[in-house]
N, C-alpha and C positions, 0 to 999 in steps of 0.2 A: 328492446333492451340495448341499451349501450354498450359499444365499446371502447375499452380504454386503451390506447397506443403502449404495447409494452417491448422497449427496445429488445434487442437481443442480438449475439453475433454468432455467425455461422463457425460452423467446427475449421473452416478454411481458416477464419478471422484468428478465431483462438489457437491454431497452429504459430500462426504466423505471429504473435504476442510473445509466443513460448521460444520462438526461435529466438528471436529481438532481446529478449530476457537474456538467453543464451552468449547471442553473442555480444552484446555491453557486460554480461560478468565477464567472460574471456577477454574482451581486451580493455577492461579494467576501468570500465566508467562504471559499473556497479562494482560493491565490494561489502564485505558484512559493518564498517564502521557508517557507511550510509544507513544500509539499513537497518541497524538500529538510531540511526538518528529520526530518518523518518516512521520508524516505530513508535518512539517516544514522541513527536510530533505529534500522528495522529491518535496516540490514547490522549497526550494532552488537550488537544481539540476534543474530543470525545469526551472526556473526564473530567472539563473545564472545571464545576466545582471541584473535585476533589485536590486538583490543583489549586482554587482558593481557602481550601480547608489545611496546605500543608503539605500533602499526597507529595511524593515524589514518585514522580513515570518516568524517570531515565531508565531504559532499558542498558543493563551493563551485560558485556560477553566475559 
């Protein structure tokens, strides 16, 4: 039986992500006008047709 290679990262890994998170919102390289732009981004990738049907995915706060 085969196996197939299934990435994953360690609980140390995703600490360390949550931190990184943490402090780019605190000193203000993230911010919620990013993330909703990269919100609406990625449904529009995702949702490609309904963006050629019309669909508006701007995410508004």
């Amino acid at each position: 039986m085969a196996y197939r290679y299934r990435p994953h990262i360690s609980l140390g890994g995703l600490i360390y992500i949550i931190i990184g998170v943490f402090v780019a919102w605190d000193r203000g390289y993230l911010n919620a006008d990013l993330l909703r732009r990269v919100g609406s981004a990625l449904l529009a990738i995702l949702l490609w047709f309904l963006v050629l049907l019309g669909a508006d995915l701007h995410l508004h706060g």
